[in-house]
C-alpha positions as a Markdown table, in Angstrom:
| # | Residue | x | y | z |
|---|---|---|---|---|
| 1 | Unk | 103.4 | 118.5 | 113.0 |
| 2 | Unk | 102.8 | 115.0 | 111.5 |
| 3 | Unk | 101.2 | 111.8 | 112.1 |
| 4 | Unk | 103.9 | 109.1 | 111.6 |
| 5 | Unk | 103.1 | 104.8 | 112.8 |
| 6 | Unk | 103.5 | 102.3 | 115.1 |
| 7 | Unk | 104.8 | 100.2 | 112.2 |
| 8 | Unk | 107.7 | 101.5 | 112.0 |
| 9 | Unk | 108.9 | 99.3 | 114.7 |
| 10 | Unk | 110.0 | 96.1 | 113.3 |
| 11 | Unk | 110.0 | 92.6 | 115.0 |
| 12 | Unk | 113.0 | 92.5 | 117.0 |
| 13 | Unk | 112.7 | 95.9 | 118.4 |
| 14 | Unk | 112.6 | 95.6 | 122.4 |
| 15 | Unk | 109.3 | 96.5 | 123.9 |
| 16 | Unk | 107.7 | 98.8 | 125.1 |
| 17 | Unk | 108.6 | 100.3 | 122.2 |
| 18 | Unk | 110.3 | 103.7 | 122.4 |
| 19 | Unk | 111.3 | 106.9 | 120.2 |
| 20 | Unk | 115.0 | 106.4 | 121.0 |
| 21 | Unk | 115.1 | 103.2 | 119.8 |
| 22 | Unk | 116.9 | 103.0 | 115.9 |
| 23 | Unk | 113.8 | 102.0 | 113.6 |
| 24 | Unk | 115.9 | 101.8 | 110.2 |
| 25 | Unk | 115.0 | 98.3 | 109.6 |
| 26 | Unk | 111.2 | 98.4 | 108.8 |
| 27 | Unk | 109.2 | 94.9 | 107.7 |
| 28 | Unk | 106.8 | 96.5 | 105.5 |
| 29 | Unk | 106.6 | 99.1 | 102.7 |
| 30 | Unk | 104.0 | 101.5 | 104.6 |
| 31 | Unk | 106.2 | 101.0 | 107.7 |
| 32 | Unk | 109.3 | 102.7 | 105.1 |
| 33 | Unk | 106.9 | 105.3 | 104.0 |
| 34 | Unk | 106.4 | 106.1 | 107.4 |
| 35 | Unk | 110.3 | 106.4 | 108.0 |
| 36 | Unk | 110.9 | 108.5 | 105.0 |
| 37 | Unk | 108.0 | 110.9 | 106.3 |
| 38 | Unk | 110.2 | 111.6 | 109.4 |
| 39 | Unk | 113.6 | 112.0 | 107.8 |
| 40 | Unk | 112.1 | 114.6 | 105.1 |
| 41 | Unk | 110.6 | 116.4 | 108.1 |
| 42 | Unk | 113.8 | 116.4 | 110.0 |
| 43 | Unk | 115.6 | 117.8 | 106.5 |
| 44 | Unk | 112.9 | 120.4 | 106.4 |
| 45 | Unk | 113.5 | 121.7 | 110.4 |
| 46 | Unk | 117.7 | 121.5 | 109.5 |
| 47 | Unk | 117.3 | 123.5 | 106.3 |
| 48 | Unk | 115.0 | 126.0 | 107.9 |
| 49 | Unk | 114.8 | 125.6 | 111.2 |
| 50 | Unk | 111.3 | 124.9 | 110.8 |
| 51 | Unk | 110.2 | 123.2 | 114.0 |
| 52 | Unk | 108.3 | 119.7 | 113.3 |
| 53 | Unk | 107.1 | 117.2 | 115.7 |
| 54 | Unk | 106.7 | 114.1 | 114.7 |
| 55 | Unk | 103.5 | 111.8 | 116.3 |
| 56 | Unk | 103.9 | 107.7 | 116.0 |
| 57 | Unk | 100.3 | 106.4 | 116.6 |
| 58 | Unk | 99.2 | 103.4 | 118.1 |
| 59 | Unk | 96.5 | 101.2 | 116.9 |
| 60 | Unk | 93.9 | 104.1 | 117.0 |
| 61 | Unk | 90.4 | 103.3 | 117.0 |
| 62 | Unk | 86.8 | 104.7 | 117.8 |
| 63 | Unk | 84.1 | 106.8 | 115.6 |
| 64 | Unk | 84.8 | 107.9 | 112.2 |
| 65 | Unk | 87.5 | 106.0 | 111.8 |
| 66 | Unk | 88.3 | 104.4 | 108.2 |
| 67 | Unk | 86.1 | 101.7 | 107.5 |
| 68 | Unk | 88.8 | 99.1 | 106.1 |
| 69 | Unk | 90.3 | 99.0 | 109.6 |
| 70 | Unk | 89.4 | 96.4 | 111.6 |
| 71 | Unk | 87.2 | 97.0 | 114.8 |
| 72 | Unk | 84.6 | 98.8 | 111.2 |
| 73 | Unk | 85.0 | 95.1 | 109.7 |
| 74 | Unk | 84.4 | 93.1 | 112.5 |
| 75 | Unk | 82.0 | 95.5 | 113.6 |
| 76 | Unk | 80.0 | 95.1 | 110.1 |
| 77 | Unk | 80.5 | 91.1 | 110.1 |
| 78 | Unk | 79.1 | 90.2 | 113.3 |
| 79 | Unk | 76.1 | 92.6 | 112.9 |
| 80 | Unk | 75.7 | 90.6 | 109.6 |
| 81 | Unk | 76.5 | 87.2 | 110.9 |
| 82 | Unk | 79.1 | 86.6 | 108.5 |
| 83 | Unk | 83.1 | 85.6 | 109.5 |
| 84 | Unk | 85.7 | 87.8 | 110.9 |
| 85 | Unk | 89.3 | 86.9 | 109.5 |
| 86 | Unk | 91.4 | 86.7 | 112.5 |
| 87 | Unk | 95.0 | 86.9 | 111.7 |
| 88 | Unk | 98.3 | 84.9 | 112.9 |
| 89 | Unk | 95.5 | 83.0 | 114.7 |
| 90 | Unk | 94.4 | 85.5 | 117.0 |
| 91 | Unk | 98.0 | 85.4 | 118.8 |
| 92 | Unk | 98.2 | 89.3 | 118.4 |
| 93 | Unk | 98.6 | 91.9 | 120.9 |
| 94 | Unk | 97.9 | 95.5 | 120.4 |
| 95 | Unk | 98.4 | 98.7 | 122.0 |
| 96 | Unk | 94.7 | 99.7 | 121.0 |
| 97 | Unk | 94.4 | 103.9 | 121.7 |
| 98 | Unk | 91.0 | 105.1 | 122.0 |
| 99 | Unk | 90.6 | 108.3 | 119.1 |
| 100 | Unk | 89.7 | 111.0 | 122.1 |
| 101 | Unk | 92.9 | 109.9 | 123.7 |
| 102 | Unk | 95.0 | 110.6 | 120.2 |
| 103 | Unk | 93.3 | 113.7 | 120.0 |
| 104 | Unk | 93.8 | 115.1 | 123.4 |
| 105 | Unk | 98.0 | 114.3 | 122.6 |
| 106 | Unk | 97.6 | 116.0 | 119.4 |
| 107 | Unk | 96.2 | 119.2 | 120.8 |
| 108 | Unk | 98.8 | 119.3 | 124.1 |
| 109 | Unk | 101.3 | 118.7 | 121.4 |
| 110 | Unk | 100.5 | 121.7 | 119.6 |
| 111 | Unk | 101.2 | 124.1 | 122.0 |
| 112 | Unk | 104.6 | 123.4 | 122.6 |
| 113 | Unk | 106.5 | 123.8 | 119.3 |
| 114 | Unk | 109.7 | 121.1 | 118.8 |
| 115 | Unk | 113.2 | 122.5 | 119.6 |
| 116 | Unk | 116.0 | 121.5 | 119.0 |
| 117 | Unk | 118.3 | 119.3 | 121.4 |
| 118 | Unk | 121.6 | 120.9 | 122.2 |
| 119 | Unk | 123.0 | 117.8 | 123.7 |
| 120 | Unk | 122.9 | 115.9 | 120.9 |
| 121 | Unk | 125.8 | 114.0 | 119.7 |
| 122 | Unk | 126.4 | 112.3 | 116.3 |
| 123 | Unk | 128.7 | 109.8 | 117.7 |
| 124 | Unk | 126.0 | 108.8 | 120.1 |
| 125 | Unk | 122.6 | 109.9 | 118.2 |
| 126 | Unk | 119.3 | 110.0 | 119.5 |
| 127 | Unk | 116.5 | 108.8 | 117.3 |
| 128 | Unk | 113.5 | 111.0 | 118.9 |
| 129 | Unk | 115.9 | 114.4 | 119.0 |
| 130 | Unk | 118.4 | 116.5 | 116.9 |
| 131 | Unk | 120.1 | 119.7 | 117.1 |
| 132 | Unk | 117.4 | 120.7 | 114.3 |
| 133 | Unk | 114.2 | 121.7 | 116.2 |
| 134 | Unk | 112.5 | 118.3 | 115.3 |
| 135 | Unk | 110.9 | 115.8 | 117.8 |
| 136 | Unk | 109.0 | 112.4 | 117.5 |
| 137 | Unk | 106.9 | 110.8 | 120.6 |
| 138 | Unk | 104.5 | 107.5 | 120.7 |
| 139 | Unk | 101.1 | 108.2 | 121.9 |
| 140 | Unk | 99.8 | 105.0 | 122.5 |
| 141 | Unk | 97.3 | 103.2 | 125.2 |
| 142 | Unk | 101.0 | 102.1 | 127.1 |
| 143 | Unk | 98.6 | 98.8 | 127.8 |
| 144 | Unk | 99.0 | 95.9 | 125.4 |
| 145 | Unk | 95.5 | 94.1 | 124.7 |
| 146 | Unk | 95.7 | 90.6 | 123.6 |
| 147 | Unk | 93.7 | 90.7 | 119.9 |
| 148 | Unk | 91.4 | 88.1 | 121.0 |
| 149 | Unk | 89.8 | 90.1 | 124.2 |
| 150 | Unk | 89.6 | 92.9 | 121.7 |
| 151 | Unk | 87.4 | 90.9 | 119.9 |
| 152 | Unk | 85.4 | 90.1 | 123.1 |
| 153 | Unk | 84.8 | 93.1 | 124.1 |
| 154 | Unk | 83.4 | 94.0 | 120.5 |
| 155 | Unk | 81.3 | 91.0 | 121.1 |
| 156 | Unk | 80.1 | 92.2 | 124.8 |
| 157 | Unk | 79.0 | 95.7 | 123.0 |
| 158 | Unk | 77.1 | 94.2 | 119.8 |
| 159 | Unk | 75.5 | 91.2 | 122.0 |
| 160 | Unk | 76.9 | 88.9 | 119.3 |
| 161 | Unk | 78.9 | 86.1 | 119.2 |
| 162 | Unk | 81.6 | 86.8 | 116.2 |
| 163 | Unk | 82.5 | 83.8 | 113.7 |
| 164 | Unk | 86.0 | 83.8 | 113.5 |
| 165 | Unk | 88.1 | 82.4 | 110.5 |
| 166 | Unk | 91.9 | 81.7 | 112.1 |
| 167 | Unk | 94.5 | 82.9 | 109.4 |
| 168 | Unk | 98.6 | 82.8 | 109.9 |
| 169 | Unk | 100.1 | 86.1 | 110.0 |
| 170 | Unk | 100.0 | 88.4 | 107.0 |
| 171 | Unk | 103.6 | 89.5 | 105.4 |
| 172 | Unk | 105.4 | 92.6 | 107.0 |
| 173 | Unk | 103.4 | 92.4 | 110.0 |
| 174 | Unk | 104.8 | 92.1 | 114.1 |
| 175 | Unk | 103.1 | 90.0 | 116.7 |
| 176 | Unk | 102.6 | 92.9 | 119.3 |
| 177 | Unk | 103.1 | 96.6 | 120.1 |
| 178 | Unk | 103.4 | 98.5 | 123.4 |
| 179 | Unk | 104.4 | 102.2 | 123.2 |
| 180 | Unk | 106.8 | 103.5 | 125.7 |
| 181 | Unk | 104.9 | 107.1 | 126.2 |
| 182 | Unk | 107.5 | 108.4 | 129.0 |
| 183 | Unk | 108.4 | 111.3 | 126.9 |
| 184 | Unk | 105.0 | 112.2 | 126.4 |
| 185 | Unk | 104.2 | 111.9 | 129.9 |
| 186 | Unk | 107.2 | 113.7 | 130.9 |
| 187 | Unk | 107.0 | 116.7 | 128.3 |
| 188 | Unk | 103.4 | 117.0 | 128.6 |
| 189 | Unk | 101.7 | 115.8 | 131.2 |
| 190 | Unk | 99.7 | 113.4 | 129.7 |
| 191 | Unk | 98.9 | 109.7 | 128.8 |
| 192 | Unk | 96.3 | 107.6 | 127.1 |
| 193 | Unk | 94.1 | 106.0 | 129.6 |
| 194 | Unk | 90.8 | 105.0 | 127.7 |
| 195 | Unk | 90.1 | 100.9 | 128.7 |
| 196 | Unk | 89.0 | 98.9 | 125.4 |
| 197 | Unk | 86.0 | 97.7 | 127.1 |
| 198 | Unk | 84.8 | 101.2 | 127.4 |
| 199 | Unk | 86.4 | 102.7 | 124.2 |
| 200 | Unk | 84.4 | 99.9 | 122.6 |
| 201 | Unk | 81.5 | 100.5 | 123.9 |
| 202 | Unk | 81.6 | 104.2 | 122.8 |
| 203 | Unk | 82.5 | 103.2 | 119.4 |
| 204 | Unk | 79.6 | 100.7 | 119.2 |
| 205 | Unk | 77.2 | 103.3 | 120.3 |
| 206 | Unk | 77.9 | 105.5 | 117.7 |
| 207 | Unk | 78.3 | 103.1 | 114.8 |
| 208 | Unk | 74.4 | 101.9 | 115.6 |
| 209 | Unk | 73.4 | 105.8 | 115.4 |
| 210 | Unk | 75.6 | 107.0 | 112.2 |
| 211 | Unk | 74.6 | 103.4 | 110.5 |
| 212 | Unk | 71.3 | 102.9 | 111.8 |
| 213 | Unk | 71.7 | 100.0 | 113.0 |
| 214 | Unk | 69.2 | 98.6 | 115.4 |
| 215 | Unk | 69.5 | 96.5 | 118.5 |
């Protein structure tokens, strides 16, 4: 198993975004690297029929996450009263996914080793499958969250009205994601359902314990 991206969905890919859509296009240099990681693990299950499942992640946030992300910078800035930059002017939308939600996918995941798809056809292929035993599926919130209610909902947790610098949209970046999860729902049973507002919430509590924040 490996963790692959959202990003590897460019701009013009029709939403919700799904695994059997062709991603060879993408916008940005970690979105390639991302690619590349999936074709090398699709060489690996051909050569050796080593089964490898692929995992594109959504917008994942929540405790110990990586502190240059986001929801740790604003997070950091409002507590300190300084500005949050707030790109393409806050006309993003997200398919934020709650970490215990990523996690529980991972796990379910697990137990149920790729194999290969003997229907598969390279005249008509299908990005997600292969006669190899390699799979890729989305795990993702399947609920798009305008960037801007993301922010207020951060806001609602800390008590703290954020300062927000408006900035156009950075380079190799798309204005939303939505992930189709129907193949994860399908296979496994099981789809994110963690709301931001209480995701938040969760992540806020825990960031005043592990920093020592006060109220």
């Amino acid at each position: 198993m490996y963790a692959s991206s959202s990003s590897v969905y460019g701009a013009n890919t029709a939403m919700p975004f799904s695994v059997h859509q062709n991603v060879d296009h993408p916008l940005s240099l970690y979105a390639a690297s991302k690619k590349s990681n999936e074709l090398m693990a699709h060489t690996y299950s051909h050569l050796f029929e080593l089964p490898t499942t692929g995992l594109r992640f959504f917008t994942v946030y929540g405790p110990w996450g990586r502190p240059d992300m986001a929801l740790f910078k604003f997070t950091k800035a409002i507590l300190a009263g300084a500005p949050i930059q707030v790109f393409n002017y806050g006309k993003h939308r997200r398919d934020f996914t709650y970490i215990d939600d990523i996690v529980e996918g991972i796990v379910r995941v697990l137990n149920k080793p790729a194999t290969g798809n003997t229907g598969w056809e390279g005249s008509k292929p299908d990005p997600a499958t292969s006669k190899a035993p390699w799979r890729v599926y989305n795990i993702g919130n399947n609920k798009p969250v305008d960037l801007l209610d993301y922010i207020c909902a951060l806001e609602q947790a800390l008590g703290k009205q954020a300062e927000k610098q408006l900035l156009p949209m950075q380079a190799g970046d798309v204005p939303d994601t939505y992930a189709n999860v129907d193949d994860l729902a399908e296979q496994f049973d099981y789809k994110p359902t963690t709301p931001v507002e209480q995701g938040i919430a969760q992540f806020v509590a825990w960031y005043r314990t592990y920093f020592r924040v006060c109220e």
